[in-house]
N, C-alpha and C positions, 0 to 999 in steps of 0.2 A: 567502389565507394558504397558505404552501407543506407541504405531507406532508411528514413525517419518515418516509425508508422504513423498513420491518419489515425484518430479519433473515430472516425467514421469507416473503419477497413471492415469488410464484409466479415472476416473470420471471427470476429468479434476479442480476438486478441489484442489487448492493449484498447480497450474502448471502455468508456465508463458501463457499461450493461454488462458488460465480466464482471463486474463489482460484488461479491455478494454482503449480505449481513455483517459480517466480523469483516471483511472491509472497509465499510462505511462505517462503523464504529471506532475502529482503527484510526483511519483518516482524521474522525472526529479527535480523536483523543491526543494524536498528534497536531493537528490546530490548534490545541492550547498549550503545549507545551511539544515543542518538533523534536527535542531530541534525550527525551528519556532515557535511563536504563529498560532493555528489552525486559526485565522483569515486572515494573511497573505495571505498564501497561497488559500485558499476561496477566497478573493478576486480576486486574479491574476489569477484564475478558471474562475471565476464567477460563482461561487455555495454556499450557505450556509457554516458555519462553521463547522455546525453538520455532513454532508457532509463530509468533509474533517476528521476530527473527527471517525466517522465507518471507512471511509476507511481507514484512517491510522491502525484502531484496528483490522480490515479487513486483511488487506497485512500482518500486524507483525503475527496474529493467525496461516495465514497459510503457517507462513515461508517462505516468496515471498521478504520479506525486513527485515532487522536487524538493530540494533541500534548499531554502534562504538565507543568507546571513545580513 
């Protein structure tokens, strides 16, 4: 059966303090609107789509963000 990781695991994978800059912008920009085209947001980054794209698959992996309806 697979571990659910803690927020709080020493490795610091999957903890909010892994977060860098363009994460937390990310995050932000997603809170107002969760589910853009990955281009959107790339742009208003200014970084690639693909970019945008891992880290989104990035944060949801490690349970840092979740998807609401």
């Amino acid at each position: 059966m697979a571990r659910q990781r803690s927020l709080v695991e020493d490795d610091r994978t999957g903890t909010l303090d892994a977060l860098d800059e363009l994460d937390r912008r990310l995050i932000e920009l997603l809170q107002i609107d969760g589910r853009p085209a990955n281009t959107e947001p790339a742009r208003r980054l200014k970084v690639t789509e693909g970019i945008v794209r891992n880290r989104i698959t990035r944060l949801l992996a490690e349970n840092l963000i979740q998807v609401g309806a």
